[in-house]
C-alpha positions in Angstrom: 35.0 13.5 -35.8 31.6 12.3 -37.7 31.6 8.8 -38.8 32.0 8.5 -42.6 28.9 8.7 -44.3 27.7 5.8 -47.0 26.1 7.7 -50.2 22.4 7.0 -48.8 22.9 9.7 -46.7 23.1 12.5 -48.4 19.3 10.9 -50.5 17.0 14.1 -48.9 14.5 11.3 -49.2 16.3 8.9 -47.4 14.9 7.8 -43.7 15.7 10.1 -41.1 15.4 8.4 -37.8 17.0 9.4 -34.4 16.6 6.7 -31.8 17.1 8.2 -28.2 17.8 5.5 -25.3 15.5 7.9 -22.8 16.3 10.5 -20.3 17.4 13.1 -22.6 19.1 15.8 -20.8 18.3 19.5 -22.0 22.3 20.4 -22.2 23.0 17.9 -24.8 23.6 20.4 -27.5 24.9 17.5 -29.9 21.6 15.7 -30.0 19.6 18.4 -30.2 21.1 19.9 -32.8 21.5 17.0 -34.9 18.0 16.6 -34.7 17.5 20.3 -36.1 19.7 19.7 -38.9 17.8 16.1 -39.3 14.1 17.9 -39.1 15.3 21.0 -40.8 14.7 22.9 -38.0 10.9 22.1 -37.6 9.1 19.2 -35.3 6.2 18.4 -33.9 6.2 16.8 -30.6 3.7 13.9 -29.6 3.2 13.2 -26.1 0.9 10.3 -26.9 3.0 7.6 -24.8 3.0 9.8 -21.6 0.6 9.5 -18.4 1.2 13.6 -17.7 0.8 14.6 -21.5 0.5 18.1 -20.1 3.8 18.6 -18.2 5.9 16.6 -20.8 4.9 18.0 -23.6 5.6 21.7 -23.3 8.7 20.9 -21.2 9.9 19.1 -24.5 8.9 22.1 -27.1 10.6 24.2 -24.8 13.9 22.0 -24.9 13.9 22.1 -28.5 13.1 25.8 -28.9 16.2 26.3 -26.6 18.4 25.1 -29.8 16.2 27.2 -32.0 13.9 24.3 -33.5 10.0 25.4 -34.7 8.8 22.8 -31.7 4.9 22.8 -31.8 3.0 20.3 -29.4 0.5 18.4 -31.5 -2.9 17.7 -29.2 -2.8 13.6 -29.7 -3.2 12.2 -25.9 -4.1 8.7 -24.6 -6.9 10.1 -23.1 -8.1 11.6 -26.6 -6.6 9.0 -28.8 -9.6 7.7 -29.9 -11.1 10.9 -32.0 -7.9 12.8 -31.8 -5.8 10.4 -34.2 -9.2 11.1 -37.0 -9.3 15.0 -36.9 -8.2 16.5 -39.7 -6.7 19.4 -38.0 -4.0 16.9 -35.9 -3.1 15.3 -39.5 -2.9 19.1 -41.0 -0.1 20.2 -38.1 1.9 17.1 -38.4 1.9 17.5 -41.9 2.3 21.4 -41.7 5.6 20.2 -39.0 7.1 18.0 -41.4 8.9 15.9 -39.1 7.8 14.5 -35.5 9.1 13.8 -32.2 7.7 10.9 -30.1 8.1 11.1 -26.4 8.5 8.3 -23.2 5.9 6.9 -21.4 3.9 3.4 -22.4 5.0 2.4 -25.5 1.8 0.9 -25.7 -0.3 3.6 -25.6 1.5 5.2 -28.5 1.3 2.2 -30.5 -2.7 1.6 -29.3 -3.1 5.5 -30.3 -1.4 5.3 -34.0 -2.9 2.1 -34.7 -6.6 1.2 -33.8 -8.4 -1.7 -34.3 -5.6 -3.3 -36.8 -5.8 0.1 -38.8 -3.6 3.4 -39.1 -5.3 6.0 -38.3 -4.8 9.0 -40.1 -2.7 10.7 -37.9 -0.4 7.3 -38.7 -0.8 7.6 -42.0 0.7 11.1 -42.4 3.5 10.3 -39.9 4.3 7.5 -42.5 3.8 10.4 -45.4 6.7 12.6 -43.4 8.9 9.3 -43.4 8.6 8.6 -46.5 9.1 12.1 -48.1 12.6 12.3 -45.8 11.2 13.9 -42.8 12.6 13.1 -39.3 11.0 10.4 -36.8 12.2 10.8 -33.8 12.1 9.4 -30.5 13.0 8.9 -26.7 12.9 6.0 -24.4 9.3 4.7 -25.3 9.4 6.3 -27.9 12.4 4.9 -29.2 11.4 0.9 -28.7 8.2 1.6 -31.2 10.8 2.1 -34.3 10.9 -1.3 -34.4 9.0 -3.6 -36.6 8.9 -5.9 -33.3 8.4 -3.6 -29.9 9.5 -5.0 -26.7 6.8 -3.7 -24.5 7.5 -5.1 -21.1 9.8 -7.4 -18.8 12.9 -7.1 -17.0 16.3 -9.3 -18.5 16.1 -11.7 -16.0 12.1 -12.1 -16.4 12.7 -12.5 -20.0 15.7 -15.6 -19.8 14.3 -17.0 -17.3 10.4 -17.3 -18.6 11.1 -16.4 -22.0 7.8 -14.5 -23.8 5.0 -14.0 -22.0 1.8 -13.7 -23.3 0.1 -12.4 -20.4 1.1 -8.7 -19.0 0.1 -10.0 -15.6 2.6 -13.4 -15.5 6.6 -12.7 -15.1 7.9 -12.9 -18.8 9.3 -10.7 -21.9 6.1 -8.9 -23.8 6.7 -8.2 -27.4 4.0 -6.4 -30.1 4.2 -4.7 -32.8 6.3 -1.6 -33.5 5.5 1.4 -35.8 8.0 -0.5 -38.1 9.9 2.9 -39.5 13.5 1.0 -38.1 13.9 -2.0 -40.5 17.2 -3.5 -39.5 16.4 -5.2 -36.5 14.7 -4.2 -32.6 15.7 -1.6 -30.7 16.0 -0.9 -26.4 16.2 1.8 -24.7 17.9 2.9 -21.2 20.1 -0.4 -22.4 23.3 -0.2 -20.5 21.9 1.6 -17.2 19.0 -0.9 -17.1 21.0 -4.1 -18.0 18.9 -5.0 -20.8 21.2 -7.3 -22.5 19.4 -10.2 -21.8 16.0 -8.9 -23.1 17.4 -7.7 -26.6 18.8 -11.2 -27.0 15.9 -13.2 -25.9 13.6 -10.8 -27.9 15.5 -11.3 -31.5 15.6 -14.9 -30.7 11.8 -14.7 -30.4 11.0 -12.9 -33.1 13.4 -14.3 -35.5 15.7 -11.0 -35.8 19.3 -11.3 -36.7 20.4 -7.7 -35.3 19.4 -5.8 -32.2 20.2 -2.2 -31.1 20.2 -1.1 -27.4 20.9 2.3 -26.9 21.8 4.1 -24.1 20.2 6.9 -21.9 21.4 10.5 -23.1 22.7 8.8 -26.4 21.3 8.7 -29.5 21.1 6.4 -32.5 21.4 8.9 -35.6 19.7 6.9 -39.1 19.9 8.5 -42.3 19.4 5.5 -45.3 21.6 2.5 -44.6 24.1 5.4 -42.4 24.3 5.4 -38.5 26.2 7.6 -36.3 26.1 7.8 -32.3 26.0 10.6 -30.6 25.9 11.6 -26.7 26.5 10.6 -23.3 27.3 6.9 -23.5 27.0 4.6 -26.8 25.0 1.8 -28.3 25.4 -2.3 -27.7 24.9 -4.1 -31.0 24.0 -7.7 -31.2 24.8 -9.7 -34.0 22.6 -13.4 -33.9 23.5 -14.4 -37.3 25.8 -17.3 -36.1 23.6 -18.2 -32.9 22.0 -20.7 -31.7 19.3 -20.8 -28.8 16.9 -22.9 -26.7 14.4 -19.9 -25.6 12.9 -23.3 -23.5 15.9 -24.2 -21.5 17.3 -20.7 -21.7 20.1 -21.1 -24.1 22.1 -18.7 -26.2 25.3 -19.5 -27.9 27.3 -17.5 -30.5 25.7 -14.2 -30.5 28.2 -11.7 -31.5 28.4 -8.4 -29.2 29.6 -4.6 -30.4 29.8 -1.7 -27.8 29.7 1.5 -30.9 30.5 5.1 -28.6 29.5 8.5 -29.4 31.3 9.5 -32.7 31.2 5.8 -34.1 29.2 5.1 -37.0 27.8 2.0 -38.6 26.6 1.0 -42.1 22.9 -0.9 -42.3 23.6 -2.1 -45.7 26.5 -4.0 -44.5 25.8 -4.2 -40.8 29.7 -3.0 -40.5 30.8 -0.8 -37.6 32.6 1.8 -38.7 35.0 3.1 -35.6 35.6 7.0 -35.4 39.6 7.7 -36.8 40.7 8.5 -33.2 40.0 4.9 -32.0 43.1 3.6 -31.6 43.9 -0.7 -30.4 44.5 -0.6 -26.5 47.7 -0.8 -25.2 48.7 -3.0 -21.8 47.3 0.3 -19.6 45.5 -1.8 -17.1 46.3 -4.9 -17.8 43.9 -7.4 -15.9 45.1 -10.7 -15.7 41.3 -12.1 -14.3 38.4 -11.4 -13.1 37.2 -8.4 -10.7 36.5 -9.2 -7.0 33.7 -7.2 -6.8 30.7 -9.3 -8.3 27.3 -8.0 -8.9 23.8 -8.6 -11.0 24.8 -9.2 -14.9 22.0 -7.1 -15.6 22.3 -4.7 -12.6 22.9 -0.6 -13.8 26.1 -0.8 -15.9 27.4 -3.6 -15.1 27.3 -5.4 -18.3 29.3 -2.3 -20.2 31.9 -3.1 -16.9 32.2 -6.8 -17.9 33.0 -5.7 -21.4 35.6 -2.7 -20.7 37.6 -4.6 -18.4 38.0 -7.2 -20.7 39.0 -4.4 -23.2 41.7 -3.4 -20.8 42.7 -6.8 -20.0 45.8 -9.0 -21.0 44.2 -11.0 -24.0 46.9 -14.1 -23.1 45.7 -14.5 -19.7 42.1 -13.0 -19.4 40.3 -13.3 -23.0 36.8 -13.9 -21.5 34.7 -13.6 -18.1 31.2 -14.4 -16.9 28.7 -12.7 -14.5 25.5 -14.1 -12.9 22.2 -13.2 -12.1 19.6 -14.8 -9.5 15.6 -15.6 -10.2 14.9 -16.3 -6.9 11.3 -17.6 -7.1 12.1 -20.1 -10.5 15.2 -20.7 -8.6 17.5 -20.3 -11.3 20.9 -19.0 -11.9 21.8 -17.5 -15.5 25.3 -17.0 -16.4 26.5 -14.7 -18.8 29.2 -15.3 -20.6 31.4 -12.4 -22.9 34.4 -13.1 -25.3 37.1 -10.6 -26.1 37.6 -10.2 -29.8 40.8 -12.1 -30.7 42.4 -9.4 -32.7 43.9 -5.7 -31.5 41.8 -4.2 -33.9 38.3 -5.4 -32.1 39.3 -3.2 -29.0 39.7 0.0 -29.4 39.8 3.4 -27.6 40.8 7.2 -27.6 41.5 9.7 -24.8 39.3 12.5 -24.1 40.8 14.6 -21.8 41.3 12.5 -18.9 38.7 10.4 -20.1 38.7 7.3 -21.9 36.0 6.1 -24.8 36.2 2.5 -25.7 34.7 0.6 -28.7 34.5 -3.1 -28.7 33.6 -5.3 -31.7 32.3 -8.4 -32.3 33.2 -10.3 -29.0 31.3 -13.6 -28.3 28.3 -13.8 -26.0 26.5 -16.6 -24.8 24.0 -16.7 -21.9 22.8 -19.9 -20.2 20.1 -20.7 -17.4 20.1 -23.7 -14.8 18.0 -24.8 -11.9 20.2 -23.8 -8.7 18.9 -23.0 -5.2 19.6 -19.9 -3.1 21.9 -21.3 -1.3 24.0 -23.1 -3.8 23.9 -20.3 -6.1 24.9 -18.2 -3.0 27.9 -21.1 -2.9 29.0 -19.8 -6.3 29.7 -16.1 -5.5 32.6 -14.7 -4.1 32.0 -11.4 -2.4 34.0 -8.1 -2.8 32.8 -6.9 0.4 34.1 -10.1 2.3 37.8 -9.1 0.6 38.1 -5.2 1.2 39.3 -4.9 4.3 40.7 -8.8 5.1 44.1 -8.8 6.4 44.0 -4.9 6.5 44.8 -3.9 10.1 42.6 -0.7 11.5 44.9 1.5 14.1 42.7 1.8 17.7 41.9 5.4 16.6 39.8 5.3 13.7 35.9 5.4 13.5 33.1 5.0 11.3 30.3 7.5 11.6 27.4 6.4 10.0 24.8 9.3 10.0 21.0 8.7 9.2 20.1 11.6 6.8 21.8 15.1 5.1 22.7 17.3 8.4 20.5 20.1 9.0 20.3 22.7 11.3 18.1 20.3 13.7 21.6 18.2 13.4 22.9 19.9 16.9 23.9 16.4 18.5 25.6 15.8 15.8 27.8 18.8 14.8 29.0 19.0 18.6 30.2 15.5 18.1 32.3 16.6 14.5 33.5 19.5 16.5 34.9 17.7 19.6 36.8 15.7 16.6 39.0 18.5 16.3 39.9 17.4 12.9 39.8 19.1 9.7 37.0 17.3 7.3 37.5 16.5 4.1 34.0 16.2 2.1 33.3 13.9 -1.2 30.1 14.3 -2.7 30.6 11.4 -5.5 27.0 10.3 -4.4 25.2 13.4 -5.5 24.2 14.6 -9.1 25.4 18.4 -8.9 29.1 17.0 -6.6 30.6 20.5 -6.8 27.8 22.0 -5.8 26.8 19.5 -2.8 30.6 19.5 -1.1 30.5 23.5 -1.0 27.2 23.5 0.8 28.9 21.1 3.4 31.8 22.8 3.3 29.6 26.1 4.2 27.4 24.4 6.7 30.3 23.0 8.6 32.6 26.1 8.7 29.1 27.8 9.9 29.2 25.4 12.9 32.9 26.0 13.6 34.1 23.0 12.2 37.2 22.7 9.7 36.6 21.5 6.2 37.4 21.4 2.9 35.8 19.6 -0.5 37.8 17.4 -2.1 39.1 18.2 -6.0 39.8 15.2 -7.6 41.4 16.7 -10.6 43.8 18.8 -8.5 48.1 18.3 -8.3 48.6 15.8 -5.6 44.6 15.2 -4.6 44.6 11.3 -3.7 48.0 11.6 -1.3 46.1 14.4 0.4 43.1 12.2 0.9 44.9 9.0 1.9 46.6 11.6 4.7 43.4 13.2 5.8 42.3 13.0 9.3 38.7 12.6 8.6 36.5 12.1 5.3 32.9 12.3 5.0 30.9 11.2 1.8 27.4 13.1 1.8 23.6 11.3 0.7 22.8 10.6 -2.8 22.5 7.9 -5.2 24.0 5.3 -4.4 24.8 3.7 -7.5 26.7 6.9 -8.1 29.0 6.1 -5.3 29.7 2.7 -6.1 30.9 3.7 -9.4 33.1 6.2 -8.2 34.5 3.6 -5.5 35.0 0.8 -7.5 36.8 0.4 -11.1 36.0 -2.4 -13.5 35.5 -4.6 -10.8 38.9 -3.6 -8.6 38.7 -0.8 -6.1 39.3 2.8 -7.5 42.3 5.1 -6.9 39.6 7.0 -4.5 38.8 4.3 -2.7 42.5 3.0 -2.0 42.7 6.6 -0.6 40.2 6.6 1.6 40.9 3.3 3.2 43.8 4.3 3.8 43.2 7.1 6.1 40.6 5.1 7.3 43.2 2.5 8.4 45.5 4.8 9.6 43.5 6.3 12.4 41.2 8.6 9.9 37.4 9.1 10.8 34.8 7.6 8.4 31.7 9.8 7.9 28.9 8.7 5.7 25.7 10.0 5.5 22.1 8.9 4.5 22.5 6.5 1.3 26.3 6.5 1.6 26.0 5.3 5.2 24.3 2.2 4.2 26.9 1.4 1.6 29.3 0.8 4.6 27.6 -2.1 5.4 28.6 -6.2 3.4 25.2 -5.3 1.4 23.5 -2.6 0.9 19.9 -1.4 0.7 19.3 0.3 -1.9 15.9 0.8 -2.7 12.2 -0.5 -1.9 9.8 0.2 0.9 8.6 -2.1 3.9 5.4 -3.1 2.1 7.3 -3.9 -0.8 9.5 -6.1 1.2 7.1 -7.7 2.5 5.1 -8.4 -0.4 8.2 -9.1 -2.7 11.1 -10.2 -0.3 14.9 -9.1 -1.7 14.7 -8.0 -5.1 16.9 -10.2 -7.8 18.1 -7.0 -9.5 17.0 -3.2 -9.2 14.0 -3.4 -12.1 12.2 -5.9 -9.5 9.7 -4.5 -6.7 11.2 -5.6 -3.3 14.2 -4.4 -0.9 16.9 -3.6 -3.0 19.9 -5.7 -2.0 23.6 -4.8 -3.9 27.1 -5.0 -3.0 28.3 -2.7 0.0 31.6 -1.7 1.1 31.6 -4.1 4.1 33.9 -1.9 6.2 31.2 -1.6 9.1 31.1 -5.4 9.5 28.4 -5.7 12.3 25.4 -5.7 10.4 23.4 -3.8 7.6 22.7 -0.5 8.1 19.4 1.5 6.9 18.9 5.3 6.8 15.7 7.5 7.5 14.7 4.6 9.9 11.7 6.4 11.9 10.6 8.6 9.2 10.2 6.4 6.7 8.9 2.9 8.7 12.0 1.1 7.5 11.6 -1.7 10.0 10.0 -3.5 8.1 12.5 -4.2 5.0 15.5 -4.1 7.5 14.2 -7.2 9.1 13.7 -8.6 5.8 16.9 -7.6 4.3 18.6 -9.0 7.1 16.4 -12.5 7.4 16.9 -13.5 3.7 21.1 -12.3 3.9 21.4 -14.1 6.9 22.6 -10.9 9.0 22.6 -11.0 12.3 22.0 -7.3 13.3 20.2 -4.5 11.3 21.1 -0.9 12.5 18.5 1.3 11.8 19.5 5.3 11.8 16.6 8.3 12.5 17.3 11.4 10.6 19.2 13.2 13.8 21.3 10.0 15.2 24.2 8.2 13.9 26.5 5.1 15.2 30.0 5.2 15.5 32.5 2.2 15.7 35.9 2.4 16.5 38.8 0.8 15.8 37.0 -1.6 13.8 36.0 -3.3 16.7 32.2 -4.2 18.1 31.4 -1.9 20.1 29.1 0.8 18.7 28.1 3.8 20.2 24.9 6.0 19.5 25.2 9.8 19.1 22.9 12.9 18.2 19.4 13.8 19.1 18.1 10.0 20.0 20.0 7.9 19.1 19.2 4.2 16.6 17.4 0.9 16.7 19.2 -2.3 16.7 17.3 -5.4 15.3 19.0 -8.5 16.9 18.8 -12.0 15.2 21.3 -13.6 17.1 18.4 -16.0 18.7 16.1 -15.8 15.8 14.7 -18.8 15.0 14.2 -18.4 11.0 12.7 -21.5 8.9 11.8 -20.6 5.1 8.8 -21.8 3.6 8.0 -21.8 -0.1 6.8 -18.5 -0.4 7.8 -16.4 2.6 9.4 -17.3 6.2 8.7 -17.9 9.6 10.9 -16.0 12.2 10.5 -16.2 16.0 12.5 -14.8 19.0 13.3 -11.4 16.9 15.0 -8.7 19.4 14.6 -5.2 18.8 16.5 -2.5 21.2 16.2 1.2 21.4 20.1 2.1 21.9 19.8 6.0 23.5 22.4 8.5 22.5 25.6 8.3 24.8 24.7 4.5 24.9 27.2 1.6 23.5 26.2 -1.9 21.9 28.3 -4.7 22.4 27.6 -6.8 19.1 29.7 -9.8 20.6 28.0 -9.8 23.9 24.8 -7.7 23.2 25.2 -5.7 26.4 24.4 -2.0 26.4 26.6 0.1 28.1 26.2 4.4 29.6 23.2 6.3 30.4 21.0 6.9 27.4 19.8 10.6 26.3 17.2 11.8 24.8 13.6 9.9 24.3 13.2 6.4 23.0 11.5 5.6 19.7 11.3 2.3 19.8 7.2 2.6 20.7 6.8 4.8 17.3 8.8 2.3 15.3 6.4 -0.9 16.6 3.2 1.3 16.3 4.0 2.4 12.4 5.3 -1.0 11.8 2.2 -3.1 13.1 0.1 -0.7 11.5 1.4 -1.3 7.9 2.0 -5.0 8.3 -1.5 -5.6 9.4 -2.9 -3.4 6.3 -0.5 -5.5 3.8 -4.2 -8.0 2.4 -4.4 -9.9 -0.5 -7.4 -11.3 -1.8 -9.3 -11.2 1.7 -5.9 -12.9 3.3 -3.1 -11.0 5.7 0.1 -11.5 3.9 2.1 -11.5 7.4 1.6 -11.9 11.2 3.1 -10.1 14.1 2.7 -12.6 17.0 3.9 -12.9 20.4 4.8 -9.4 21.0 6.6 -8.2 24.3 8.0 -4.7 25.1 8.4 -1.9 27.0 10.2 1.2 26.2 13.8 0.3 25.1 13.3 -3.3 24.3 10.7 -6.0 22.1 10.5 -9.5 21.3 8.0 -10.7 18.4 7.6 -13.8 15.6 6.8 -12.7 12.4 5.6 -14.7 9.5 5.4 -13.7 5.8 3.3 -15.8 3.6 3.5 -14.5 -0.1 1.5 -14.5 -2.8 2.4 -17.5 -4.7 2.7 -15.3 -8.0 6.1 -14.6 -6.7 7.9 -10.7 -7.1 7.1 -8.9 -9.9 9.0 -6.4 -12.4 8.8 -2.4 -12.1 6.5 -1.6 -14.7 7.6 -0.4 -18.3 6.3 3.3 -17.7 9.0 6.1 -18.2 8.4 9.8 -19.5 12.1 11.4 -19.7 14.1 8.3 -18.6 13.8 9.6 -14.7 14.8 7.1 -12.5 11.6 5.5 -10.8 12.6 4.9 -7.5 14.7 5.4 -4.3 
């Protein structure tokens, strides 16, 4: 039920506001129609912050005129800011609209657009009109952080506690401006909880002298009439409170902030700055009862992973767990920040409610500090303990059970492959947890598989008796996707998931292990994740998914050998699996071509190729790898072509059987000389390929990376519907 409403509300001239964290999906009836009953059915939509005005635009009149909203697009670009915000004919339809709609993109160029040379424009002017007469201002992502009177235009969390404000776009830091200023209560984020922006919002109110800060999430919505605030969608909105904190924005200090998590159906009062939980909220029994801290440990300001921290303290025992930390690494500054969250001391500041099977939690007014120090890779590597190293210790695996690790989505050019899942003569069970539309991905398998003459079935993980089934099933294979996705659905707070203690266990009883694509590299201690060759090369790991570089997070670490990488040949992923695996300290890399796989059995080390071709192995074993300040030097790298019907001996290095099919390792060297020798800066080669022997199967080389000593740099702020911007 709706949040009570404070008298202000029902004021027709009151502000109307609806804050949007970004990626607004076109099936979430509740926000759109709030925002028809909030614009009385009328808008007009500004694409102004967008770099493809023309495609965002109409897609978002057409959303709104799906729920029966007037939607008109009002002609206000970046590209025609300049006269466009002056004619009287853009003024007349935003007037004539009555209440506006401000899409994603560069919050900047919205901001640059409204307000030119230290003027409103006109087209400002009667936005402000609307505002002020009680008309809706609404906005998503980009559009969302300019409701501010302080905007956060730019930088990452970890960017903004480690280097605090930055002044410059082009050096690492948190960029502030101003805001449209039609939110008064304090600054607001956007994609907050899936982009782990805790640590900007904090470090941005400290900045700027704000006492509150609002970060919403994607698909979620921050609903202001007067002083009155109700959330509404997907997720929920993180509320920080810094009228008891302290902070040293030098040294990277924060102490006594106050943290709220508000869900969809809370409310909250402005005038008060009181949450106001929705009646079905209810203090949280001993359900779960953690007594500590999760194994599984990743970035503090990695996708979700700061709502985790808070829920499982939620769920915790408050006499043995009442707080927990998490870390994140700035690799080039070498420092370490800890974050450090509170559970409220009373049953009444941790709350949920059941929604089908569902839970919705609200949390108020926990404790949160956040503090920096000087550390070094390797100490800070000291600190961690890894979930991946604890999975499967002490966990015997019977001689019959395999790990298939398959290098893209099967196909009909898959022939190798299906003849291998045939001769298996087992019936497959198929989890598509990784992909956006599951149901829909796990019947296509099913369908392809049954087509092939192979035995399958999907799994339903809301059926009687679904996870005993799994944990008997003779073989399991998780399809491609994202791979966040998967992680979520194998682990729990921190703690593996009913699903995964299921899968294991087949696993470990003689089951067969298939992953595929992105779910095939989640097998592996770490996991890549995201980032191209060049931009390992240029950026080394990444310190958390909004930086350019490989993308590094926690794998499963069931396929202990090395890492594995997907879409090897393809996609000329040699270059950020040898990086990957120099700065983890790996000593193999597996990479997989679309139409090959590996397979390990029995847990063991010997590894067997299968398919069309069958996969490279990069071998560090007698790599000599010294670091230097801003890159590496590595000599004696090994690189071996391992033909289908072919086994790998990782303890011995021997290759085994009579290889089918043609090599690729000549294709792989060719494509990955070629980019490494294009990768210039400033006049200067950014890495050297020396010393290279081969022939068809196997190659030695050195390789040196000298980086630009700017260090890695953030993803830029740029966002249109809150799509996810890379791999």
């Amino acid at each position: 039920m709706p949040a009570p409403q404070t008298p202000a509300a029902s004021d027709p001239r009151a502000p109307r506001l609806a804050l949007i964290g970004g990626r607004l999906e076109g099936d979430n009836a509740a926000i759109f129609e709030a925002i028809g009953e909030l614009s009385r059915g009328r808008i007009g939509v500004l694409a102004t912050a967008s770099l493809i005005p023309e495609q965002i635009g109409p897609d978002t009149v057409a959303d709104f005129q799906r729920y029966g909203i007037d939607a008109e697009l009002i002609d206000l670009t970046w590209e025609n800011h300049a006269t466009a915000a002056h004619d009287p004919a853009v003024v007349a339809r935003l007037l004539h609209q009555g209440s506006v709609y401000f899409t994603g993109g560069d919050q900047s160029h919205l901001i640059g657009a409204l307000r030119q040379e230290g003027h409103d424009t006109p087209a400002f002017a009667a936005i402000k009109s609307l505002a002020a007469g009680g008309g809706l201002i609404a906005g998503s992502s980009a559009g969302a952080a300019v409701m501010s009177q302080v905007s956060i235009l730019g930088g990452t969390s970890l960017e903004a506690v480690v280097h605090g404000v930055a002044l410059d776009p082009g050096v690492p830091g948190l960029l502030l401006g101003a805001g449209l200023g039609f939110f008064r209560h304090g600054i607001v984020d956007q994609h907050f909880i899936q982009r782990g922006r805790i640590g900007r919002l904090l470090v941005a109110m400290a900045a700027a002298g704000e006492q509150y800060g609002f970060g919403v999430d994607e698909n979620t919505a921050l609903l202001v009439e007067g002083t009155s605030c109700r959330i509404v969608g997907e997720k929920g909105v993180i509320v920080l409170d810094a009228t008891r904190a302290s902070f040293d924005l030098e040294h990277g200090r924060y102490d006594g902030f106050k943290v709220s998590y508000l869900d969809d159906g809370d409310g909250y009062d402005l005038a008060t700055h009181t949450a106001i939980p929705q009646a079905t909220r209810k203090p949280i029994r001993k359900s779960r009862s953690f007594c500590g801290p999760g194994y599984a440990q990743r970035t503090v300001f990695g996708p979700n992973a700061f709502d985790e921290l808070l829920t499982r303290l939620a769920e915790g025992d408050p006499e043995r767990y009442a707080h927990d930390s998490a870390l994140a690494y700035e690799p080039d500054a070498q420092v370490e920040v800890t974050v450090e969250v509170a559970r409220g001391a009373t049953k009444k500041q941790s709350l949920c409610a059941r929604r089908g099977k569902l839970k919705r939690y609200t949390m108020l007014d926990y404790g949160l500090n956040v503090h920096s120090r000087p550390l070094t890779l390797e100490q800070h590597k000291g600190t961690l303990t890894r979930q991946t190293k604890q999975l499967m210790r002490g966990r015997a695996v019977a001689s019959t059970s395999r790990l298939v690790a398959i290098g893209a989505a099967l196909n009909g050019q898959s022939v190798g492959l299906f003849e291998y899942l045939r001769e298996l003569g087992r019936e497959i069970t198929v989890i598509a947890s990784a992909a956006a539309a599951g149901d829909q991905v796990a019947r296509e398998y099913v369908a392809l598989l049954h087509i092939r003459g192979i035995a399958a079935r999907a799994f339903h993980p809301k059926s009687e008796g679904a996870l005993a089934e799994l944990a008997a099933a003779p073989a399991i294979l998780f399809t491609g996707g994202n791979q966040d996705r998967l992680l979520q659905a194998l682990f729990q707070l921190g703690d593996e998931s009913p699903l995964l203690e299921a899968v294991l266990q087949s696993y470990r009883a003689g089951g067969v292990l298939i992953a595929i694509g992105g779910s095939a590299n989640a097998l592996s201690p770490a996991m890549i994740s995201g980032g191209s060759s060049e931009e390992a090369i240029l950026f080394g790991v990444s310190p958390d998914p909004w930086y350019r570089g490989v993308v590094l997070q926690e794998g499963l670490g069931i396929f202990r050998d090395g890492l594995i990488d997907q879409h090897f040949v393809d996609r000329n992923r040699l270059g950020r699996l040898l990086v990957a695996c120099v700065e983890e300290g790996m000593r193999f890399g597996f990479g997989l071509p679309g139409d090959s796989a590996l397979v390990s059995t029995g847990g063991g080390h010997r590894i067997k190729a299968i398919g069309g071709t069958g996969f490279a192995c990069l071998d560090l074993r007698e790599a000599v790898v010294l670091p230097t300040k801003h890159g590496f030097n590595a000599s004696r790298i090994a690189l071996r072509w391992v033909g289908a019907g072919q086994t790998l001996d990782t303890a011995s290095g021997q290759v085994t059987g009579t290889a089918s099919g043609d090599t690729r390792l000549p294709q792989i060297l060719d494509a990955f000389a070629h980019e490494a020798n294009g990768i210039v800066i400033a006049d200067r080669p950014v890495c050297r390929i020396t010393a290279l022997e081969h022939d068809a199967v196997t190659a030695r080389f050195d390789f040196s990376v000298d980086r630009p000593p700017e260090g890695r740099r953030s993803i830029p702020e740029l966002d249109h519907r809150g799509r996810p911007r890379r791999d």
